[in-house]
N, C-alpha and C positions, 0 to 999 in steps of 0.2 A: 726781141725782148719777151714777146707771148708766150714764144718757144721755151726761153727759159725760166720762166715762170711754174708754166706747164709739167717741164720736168722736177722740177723740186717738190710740187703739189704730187706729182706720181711718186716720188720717192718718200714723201712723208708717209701718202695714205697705205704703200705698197710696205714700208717697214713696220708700221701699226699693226699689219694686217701679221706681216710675216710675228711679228710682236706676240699678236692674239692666236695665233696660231703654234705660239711655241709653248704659254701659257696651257692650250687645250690640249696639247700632248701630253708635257708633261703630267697635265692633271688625268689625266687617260692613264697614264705609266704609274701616278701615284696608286690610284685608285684596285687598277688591275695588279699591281705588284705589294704594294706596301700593307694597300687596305685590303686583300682576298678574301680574306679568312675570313673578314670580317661579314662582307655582302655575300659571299658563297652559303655563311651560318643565314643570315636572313633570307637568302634566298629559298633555301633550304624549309626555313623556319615558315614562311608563305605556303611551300609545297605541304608543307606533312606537319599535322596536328598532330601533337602529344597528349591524353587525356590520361588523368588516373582512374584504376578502377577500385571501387572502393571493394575492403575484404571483408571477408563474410565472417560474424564474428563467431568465438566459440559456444559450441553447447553447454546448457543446465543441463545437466542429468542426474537422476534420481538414485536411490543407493541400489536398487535393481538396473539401472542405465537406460530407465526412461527417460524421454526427453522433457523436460519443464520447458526450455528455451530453444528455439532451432530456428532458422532461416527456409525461408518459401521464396522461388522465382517471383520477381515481380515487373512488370510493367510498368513506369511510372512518368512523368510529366513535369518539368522543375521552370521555373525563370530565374533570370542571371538578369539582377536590376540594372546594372550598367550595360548591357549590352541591347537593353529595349530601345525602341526608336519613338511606338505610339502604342505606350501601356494601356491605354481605353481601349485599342483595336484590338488589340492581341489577347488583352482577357477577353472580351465579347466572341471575338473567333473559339478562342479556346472553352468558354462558357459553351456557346454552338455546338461544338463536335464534341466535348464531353457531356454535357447536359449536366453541368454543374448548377446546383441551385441556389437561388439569394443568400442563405447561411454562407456556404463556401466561398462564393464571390467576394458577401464580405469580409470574410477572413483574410482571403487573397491579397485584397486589396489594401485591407490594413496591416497585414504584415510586408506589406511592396512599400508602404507610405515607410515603416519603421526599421528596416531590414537597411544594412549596411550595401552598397554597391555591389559589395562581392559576395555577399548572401546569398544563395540561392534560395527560392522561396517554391516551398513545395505547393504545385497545384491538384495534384492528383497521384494516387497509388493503387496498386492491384487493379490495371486495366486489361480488359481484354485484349487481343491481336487485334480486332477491326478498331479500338481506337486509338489504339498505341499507333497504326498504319495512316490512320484519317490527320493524325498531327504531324506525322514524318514525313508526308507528303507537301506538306503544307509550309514544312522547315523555311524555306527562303522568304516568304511574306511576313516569316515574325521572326526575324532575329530578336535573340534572348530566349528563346523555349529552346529547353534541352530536353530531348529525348531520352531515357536511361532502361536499358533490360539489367538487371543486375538483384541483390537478396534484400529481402527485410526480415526485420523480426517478427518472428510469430510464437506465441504462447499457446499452448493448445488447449494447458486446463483455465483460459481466460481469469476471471474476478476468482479466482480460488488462491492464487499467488502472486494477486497485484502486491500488495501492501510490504511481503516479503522482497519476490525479486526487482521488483521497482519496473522499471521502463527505459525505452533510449528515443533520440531528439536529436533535431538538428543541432549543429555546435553555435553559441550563439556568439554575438560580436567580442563577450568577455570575453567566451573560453580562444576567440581567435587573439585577442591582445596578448592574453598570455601564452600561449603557443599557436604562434605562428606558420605552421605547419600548410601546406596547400591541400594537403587531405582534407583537411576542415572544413572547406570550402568547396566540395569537388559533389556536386550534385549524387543523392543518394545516398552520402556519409551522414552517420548517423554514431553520436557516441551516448556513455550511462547518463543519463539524470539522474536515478535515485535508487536506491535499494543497492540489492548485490550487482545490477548492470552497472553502477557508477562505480562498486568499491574495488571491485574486481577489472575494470577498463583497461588495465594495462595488461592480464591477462586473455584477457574477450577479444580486445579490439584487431588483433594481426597485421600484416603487413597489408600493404596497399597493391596492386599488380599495375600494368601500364599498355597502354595500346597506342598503337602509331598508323596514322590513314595519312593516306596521300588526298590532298583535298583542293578544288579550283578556288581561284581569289575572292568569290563568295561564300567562299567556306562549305561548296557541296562536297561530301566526301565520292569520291571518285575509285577509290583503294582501299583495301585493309593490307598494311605493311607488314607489320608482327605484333606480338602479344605476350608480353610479360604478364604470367596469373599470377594471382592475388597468393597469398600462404594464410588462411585460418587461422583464427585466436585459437587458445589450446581451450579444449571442453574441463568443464569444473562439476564436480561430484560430490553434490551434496548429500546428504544423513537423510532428508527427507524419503516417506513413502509416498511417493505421486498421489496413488491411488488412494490411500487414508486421509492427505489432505482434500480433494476433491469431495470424497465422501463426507467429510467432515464440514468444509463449507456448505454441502448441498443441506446436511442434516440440521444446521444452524436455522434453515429457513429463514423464515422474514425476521428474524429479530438480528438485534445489535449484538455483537459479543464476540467470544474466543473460545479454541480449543487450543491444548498445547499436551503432546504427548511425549513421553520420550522412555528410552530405553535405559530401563533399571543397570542392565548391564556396564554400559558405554558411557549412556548420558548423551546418546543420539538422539536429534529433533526427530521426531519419525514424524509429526505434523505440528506448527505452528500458524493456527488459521484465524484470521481476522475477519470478521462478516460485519456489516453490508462491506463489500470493497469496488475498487475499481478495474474497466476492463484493458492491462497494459495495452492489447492490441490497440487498441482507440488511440492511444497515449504515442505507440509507436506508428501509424498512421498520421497522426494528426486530428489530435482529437477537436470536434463542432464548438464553437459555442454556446450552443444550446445545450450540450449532453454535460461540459465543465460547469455551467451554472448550473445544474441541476444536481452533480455532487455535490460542488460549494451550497448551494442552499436545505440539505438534508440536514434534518438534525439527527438521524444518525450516524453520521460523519463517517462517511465511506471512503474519505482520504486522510483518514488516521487510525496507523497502527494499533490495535489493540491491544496487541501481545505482548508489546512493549512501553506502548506510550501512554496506554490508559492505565491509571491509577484507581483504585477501587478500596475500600473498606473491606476487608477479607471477611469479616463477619464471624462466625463460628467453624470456618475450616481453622482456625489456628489455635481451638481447645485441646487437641491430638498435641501441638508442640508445647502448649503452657501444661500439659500434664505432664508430660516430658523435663519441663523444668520444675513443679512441682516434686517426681519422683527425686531427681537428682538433688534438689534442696532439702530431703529425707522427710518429705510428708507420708504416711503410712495409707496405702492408696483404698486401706477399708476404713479411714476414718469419716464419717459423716457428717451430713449437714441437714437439716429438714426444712425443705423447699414448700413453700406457702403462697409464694405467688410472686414474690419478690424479698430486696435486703434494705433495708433502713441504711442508711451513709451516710455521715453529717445529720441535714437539715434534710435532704431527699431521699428519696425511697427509690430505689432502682427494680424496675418488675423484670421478671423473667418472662417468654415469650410464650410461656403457658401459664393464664393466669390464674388457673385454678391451683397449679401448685407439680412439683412432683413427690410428693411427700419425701420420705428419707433417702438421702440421696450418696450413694458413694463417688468415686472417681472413675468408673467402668459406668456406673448408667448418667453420672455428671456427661459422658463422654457419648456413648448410645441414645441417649434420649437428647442431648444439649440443652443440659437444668443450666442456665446464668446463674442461679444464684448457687449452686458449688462452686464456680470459679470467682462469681464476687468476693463472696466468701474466706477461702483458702486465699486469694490472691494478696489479699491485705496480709494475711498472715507471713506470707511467702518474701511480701517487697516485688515491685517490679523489676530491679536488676538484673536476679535470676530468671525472668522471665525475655525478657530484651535481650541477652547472651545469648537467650538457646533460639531467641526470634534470628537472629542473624546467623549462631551458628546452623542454624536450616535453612539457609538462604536468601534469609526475606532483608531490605534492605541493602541488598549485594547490585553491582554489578559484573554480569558476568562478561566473560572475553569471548565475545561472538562476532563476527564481522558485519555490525551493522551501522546505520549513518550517527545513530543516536537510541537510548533507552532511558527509561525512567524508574528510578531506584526507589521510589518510595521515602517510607517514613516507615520506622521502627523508633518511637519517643520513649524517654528515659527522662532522667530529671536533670542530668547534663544537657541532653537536645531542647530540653522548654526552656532552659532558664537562658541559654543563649538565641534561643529565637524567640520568646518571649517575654524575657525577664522577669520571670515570676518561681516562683516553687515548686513543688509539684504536691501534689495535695491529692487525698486518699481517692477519690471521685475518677482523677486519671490513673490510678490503676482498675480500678472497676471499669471501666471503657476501655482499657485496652485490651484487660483480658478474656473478652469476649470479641474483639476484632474490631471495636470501634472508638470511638474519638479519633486522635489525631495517628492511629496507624493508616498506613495506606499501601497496598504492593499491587504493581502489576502479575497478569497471569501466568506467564512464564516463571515468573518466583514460586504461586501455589504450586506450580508442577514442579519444581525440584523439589518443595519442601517436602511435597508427596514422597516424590522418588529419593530423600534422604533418610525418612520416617521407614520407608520400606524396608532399607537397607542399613542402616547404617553407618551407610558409607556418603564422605563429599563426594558426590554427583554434581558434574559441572558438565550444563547442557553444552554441545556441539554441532555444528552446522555445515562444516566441510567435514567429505571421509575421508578419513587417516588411517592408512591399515596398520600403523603401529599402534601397538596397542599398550598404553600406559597406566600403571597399576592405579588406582583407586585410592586415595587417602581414608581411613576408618573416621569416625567422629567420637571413636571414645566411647561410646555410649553404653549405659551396663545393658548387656544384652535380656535380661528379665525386664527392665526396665522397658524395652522397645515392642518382646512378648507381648507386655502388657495394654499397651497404648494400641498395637497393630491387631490383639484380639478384640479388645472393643469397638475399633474401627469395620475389624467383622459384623458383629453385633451391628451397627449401623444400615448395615445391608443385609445380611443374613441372619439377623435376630433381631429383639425387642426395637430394633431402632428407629431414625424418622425414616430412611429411606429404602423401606420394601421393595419397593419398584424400582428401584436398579437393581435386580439382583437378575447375571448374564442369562440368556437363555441358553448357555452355554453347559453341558453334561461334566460335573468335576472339575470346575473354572469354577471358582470364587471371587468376588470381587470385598477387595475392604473401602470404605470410603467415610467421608465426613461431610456433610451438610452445611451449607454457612447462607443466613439471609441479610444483606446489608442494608440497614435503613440510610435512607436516602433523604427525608424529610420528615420533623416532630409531630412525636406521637400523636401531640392535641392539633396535629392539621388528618391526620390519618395512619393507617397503618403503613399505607403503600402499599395495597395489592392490584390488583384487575380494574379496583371500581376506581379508579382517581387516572387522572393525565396521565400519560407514559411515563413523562420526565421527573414527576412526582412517585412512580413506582420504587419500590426495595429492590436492589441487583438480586440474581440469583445466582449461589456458588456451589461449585460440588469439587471436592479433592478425592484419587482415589487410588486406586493402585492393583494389579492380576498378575497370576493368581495369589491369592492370599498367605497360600503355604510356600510359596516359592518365587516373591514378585520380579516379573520380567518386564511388565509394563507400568508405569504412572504419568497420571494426567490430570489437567486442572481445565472447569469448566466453567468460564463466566458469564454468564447472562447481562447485560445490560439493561437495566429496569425492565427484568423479567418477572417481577413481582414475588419471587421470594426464590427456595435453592429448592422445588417442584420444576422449574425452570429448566435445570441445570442438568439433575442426576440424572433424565433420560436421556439427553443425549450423551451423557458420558458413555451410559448403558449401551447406548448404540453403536458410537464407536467403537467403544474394544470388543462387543461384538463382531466390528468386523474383520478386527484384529485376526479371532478366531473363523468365523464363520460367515466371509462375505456373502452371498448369497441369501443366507436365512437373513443379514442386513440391509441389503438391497431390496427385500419385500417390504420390510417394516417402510423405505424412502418411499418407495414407488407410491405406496399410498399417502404417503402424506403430503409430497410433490404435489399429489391431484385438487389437492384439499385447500393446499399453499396457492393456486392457481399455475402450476408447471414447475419447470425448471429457472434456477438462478438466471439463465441469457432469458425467458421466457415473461420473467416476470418486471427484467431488468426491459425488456424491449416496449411491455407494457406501459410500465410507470412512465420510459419516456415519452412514449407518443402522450399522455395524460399531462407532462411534460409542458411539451412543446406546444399539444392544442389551447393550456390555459395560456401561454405566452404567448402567444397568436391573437389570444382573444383580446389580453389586457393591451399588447399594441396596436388590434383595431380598435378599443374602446379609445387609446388615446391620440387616435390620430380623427378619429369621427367623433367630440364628444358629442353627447346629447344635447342638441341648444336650448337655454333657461328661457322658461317660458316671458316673454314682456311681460311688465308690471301693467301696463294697461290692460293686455288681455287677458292675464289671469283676474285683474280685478272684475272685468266682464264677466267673465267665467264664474267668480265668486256670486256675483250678483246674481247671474241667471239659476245659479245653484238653490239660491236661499230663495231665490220668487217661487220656484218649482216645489220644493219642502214646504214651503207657508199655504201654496196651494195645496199642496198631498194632505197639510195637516187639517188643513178645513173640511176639507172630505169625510 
C-alpha cells in the first residue's frame, strides 16, 4: 500500500516538475525567438549611449564680413535633475573643484529647485583643461553632472551690440512644451532669446550631429563608436559697420542715448547704437544675479533699446521738415517775422529759446539760428495739416520693415489723432508746440536718421538691416527740388555758417557737414531750464540731425542724448563719428583722450560700477543680517541722566 502511495506522489511531483519545465522552455523559445529584437535593441541600448551634439550656430557678419557673432571652444559643466542621487553632495563637490562662489551656488541651486527633470542646468562654462579633467574624473560619484567640450556664443564687440543682436539661453520648459524636440534638452544647447539671435533661430540654429560610445552598466564610457557632425546654421550679413558701431558706443561715454547712421545711397544701417547697454556674453554664459540687478536697477535703462523703443520730443530737428511743408503750402521763404523774445497765443505767451530776441527773422535764419517764434508764427498761418503730411511723409511716425522683435512709432498729432485720443479740438496753442518739436510729438531716433537721410535726398529712404545685393530703385518724394536747395543750404548754415552749431563742423579737408540742432525740454520752464545744474532726470534731451557731405549726401545720421542737457550734447559726437566715417585714426585721438577722462574703456568702467555694485549689496545684506541692537530704555535713560549731571557740572564752572 506504501509502495503505491509512493508512486503516485512521484508521478504527480515528477509531472509538475516535467510541467514547469515545459513552461521554462517554452518561455526560453518565446523570448529567444519571438521577442529577439526586442532585448537584442536593449541589449544593445545598455552597451552604447547615443548623445546629441549640439550644432554651432551661424555667424553675424558685418557688411565688410566681420564677425559680430561667432562661436569659441568651450569647456563646460551641466546637471541632469533627474538623474542626481544627493544634489547637496554633488553641488558642494562640484563648488570644490570648481571654486564656484556663494552668487553661483545660489543660482544653481535655485534654478535645480525650478528646472523641469529634464532641464539641464548649467553650472559652469569656459573652463580650463585642469577642471574640465578634475570633474571627469570624478564622473561616477555624481551621477547627473554631464561633462560637455562643444561651442558657445561669443560676441566680440560685447555692450556695443547687445540691445541690437539680443543673446541666446538655455530653452526653457515653455519652448520644450512647444517643440518637443531632444535637442532642447541635450546639455549645451542653447537657442535666440531676443533680438536678431531669436528672429532669425531657424536660420542660426543648424542641424544637431550625434555621437555613439560603447559604455559599461555604470555608464563609464569605455569606447568612441562613430560620430555624426553637427552641419552649422548659415551665417547672416548685416548692413552694419562693426567698426562705426564700436566706435560709436565707445564715443557715447557715460551718458544715455543713441546713434543711428545710415547710407543715403541704400538706406543701410551702417550703425544703430544704444548706450548704456548690456554685455550678450554674460547673457550667453549665464548671466549673476548680482550683475541682472544691477541693470534692472539703473535708471539709465541698459536693457532698453534706444533706437527703437525710446520715444523722445524731437525738439528743433524737425524745423528743416515744417519749412519743407511751409515751402510746399507756398509761403514765400523771404517773408518775415520780428522775433522779440517770444509770440503772444491766446491767453499765453510762448518765449523763444533766445530771450532777448532774434530780431527780424526769415525762413533761412528761422532755420540757422532756430528763432521759435518764425515757426510759431507762419505755423498758425500754415494749419498743422500740412505740417503732419510732410512729418510722416519724412518718416516720423512710420514703422519701418526691419527684422526686429518690436519698435516704437511715435506720435506725429493732428486734430484727427487728439480728438480720438482725447476727445477734444485742437486749438491754436497745439500747433505752436508742435512746430517746434514739442507737445504731444514724439519719435524714436532711427525716425530722426531717415528724416535726415530723406531731407538729403529726396528720396524715401527706408532704413535696412540685412545685405541684399539686389539693388532696388529708390521711390523720389516729389519734392520741388528748390524747395530742398533751400532747406539743405540752411541746414549748412547750421554748421558752417551763422548757426548754433559751429563745433560740429568735420575736421575733415572738403567734407562738409549740414545739420540741425533740436533741445527737448523735459520738465516746465518755472521748475527750470533743464541743463547741467538740476537732476539728471530733470535735464533737456540733447538732439542733433545731420547728413555728409553737403554737396553730395552719402551719409545721414541722428543723434540723441538722453537728459543731455540740451543738443551741445549731441552735435559732437555726431562730429565724431562721421569723422570716422572719413578719417578713423585722426577719430580715434579725439576717443583715446576722452576714454581717459571717462575713467577707461566701456568693459572698464562697466567692471568698475560693478564691483561698486556688488560691494554696496554686500554691505546692505551685512547691515541686515547684524543689525545694530537699540540701545535699552533703561540704559539710555542712565546714559541721559549721566549726560545732564556732567553739562550742569561743566556749566557751573
Amino acid at each position: 500500500m506504501q509502495e503505491l502511495t509512493f508512486t503516485r506522489r512521484a508521478t504527480v511531483i515528477g509531472g509538475l516538475q516535467i510541467g514547469v519545465g515545459v513552461l521554462l522552455a517554452a518561455r526560453m523559445a518565446y523570448i529567444s525567438v519571438a521577442e529577439n529584437e526586442r532585448y537584442k535593441l536593449l541589449s544593445e541600448s545598455n552597451r552604447v549611449n547615443l548623445t546629441l551634439v549640439p550644432p554651432r550656430r551661424g555667424w553675424l557678419i558685418d557688411r565688410n564680413g566681420k564677425p559680430i557673432a561667432n562661436n569659441k571652444t568651450d569647456f563646460r559643466i551641466d546637471i541632469i535633475p533627474d538623474r542626481l542621487r544627493d544634489r547637496k553632495k554633488t553641488v558642494a563637490t562640484l563648488a570644490n573643484l570648481l571654486a564656484l562662489d556663494a552668487e553661483e551656488l545660489e543660482r544653481i541651486n535655485k534654478e535645480l529647485e525650478q528646472a523641469s527633470s529634464f532641464q539641464p542646468v548649467q553650472v559652469a562654462t569656459g573652463l580650463d583643461s585642469e577642471q574640465y579633467a578634475a570633474v571627469s574624473v570624478r564622473l561616477p560619484d555624481m551621477p547627473g553632472v554631464s561633462p560637455r567640450q562643444g561651442f558657445s556664443r561669443n560676441y566680440p564687440s560685447g555692450p556695443a551690440i547687445g540691445h541690437l543682436v539680443g543673446y541666446v539661453g538655455i530653452a526653457s520648459s515653455e519652448d520644450y512644451k512647444e517643440n518637443p524636440d531632444p535637442i532642447l534638452i541635450t546639455p549645451g544647447y542653447k537657442i535666440g532669446k531676443d533680438g536678431l539671435e531669436k528672429i532669425f533661430e531657424g536660420r542660426l540654429q543648424g542641424k544637431p550631429g550625434a555621437k555613439r560610445v560603447e559604455v559599461t552598466a555604470r555608464g563609464k564610457i569605455v569606447r568612441e563608436l562613430n560620430t555624426r557632425p553637427d552641419v552649422p546654421g548659415k551665417p547672416l550679413q548685416l548692413t552694419l559697420d562693426i567698426d562705426l558701431q564700436e566706435y560709436a558706443a565707445r564715443r557715447l561715454g557715460p551718458e544715455s542715448g543713441s546713434v543711428v547712421v545710415l547710407d543715403c545711397l541704400s538706406g543701410d544701417i551702417l550703425t544703430m547704437t544704444s548706450m548704456p547697454s548690456f554685455d550678450p556674453n554674460s547673457f550667453s554664459d549665464g548671466i549673476g544675479v548680482t550683475e541682472y540687478g544691477m541693470l534692472r536697477e539703473d535708471d539709465h535703462v541698459p536693457l532698453l533699446d534706444k533706437s527703437l523703443k525710446s520715444l523722445f520730443p524731437p525738439g528743433s530737428t524737425v524745423k528743416p521738415m515744417v519749412a519743407l511743408s511751409f515751402l510746399e503750402a507756398g509761403l514765400d521763404p523771404d517773408e518775415t517775422v520780428n522775433c522779440n523774445g517770444g509770440l503772444q497765443v491766446g491767453n499765453r505767451r510762448f518765449r523763444c529759446w533766445k530771450r532777448g530776441g532774434h530780431g527780424r527773422v526769415d525762413m533761412a535764419k528761422g532755420i540757422y539760428q532756430s528763432c521759435d517764434v518764425y515757426f510759431y508764427y507762419f505755423a498758425q498761418k500754415i494749419g498743422i495739416n500740412p505740417i503732419a503730411l510732410m512729418a510722416n511723409r519724412l518718416g516720423l511716425g512710420q514703422k519701418y520693415p526691419l527684422p526686429v522683435l518690436s519698435q516704437f512709432y511715435g506720435t506725429v498729432p493732428d486734430p484727427a489723432w487728439l480728438r480720438k485720443k482725447y476727445d477734444r479740438e485742437w486749438q491754436a496753442y497745439d500747433t505752436v508746440n508742435t512746430t517746434i518739436g514739442q507737445g504731444y510729438m514724439l519719435v524714436n531716433p532711427t525716425q530722426l536718421a531717415v528724416m535726415a537721410a530723406r531731407i538729403a535726398t529726396g528720396k524715401k529712404i527706408v532704413p535696412r538691416l540685412i545685405m541684399d545685393k539686389k539693388k532696388t530703385p529708390i521711390e523720389t518724394l516729389n519734392l520741388d527740388p528748390e524747395h530742398l536747395l533751400y532747406v539743405q543750404k540752411a541746414m549748412s548754415d547750421v554748421v558752417n555758417g551763422p548757426g548754433t552749431a559751429g563745433r560740429a563742423r568735420l575736421p575733415i579737408e572738403d567734407v562738409k557737414m549740414a545739420g540741425k540742432t533740436g533741445t527737448a525740454q523735459v520738465v516746465n520752464l518755472d521748475f527750470g531750464r533743464g541743463g547741467q545744474d538740476v537732476a539728471w532726470k530733470y535735464r533737456d534731451h540733447g538732439l542733433f540731425i545731420c547728413f555728409a557731405p553737403y554737396d553730395n549726401p552719402r551719409y545721414a545720421a541722428a543723434v540723441v542724448i538722453e537728459h543731455g542737457g540740451g543738443s551741445g550734447a549731441a552735435y559732437p559726437v555726431a562730429r565724431d563719428v562721421l569723422t570716422f566715417l572719413y578719417d578713423r585714426e585722426k577719430a580715434m585721438d579725439i576717443l583715446t583722450g576722452m576714454e581717459k577722462s571717462w575713467g577707461g574703456t566701456i568693459q572698464e568702467r562697466m567692471d568698475i560700477k560693478m564691483a561698486a555694485y556688488r560691494a554696496r549689496k554686500n554691505a546692505e545684506k551685512a547691515a541686515a543680517e547684524n543689525p545694530v541692537p537699540a540701545k535699552p530704555a533703561a540704559t539710555e535713560a542712565a546714559t541721559d541722566a549721566a549726560t545732564d549731571a556732567a553739562t550742569d557740572a561743566d556749566a557751573g564752572e
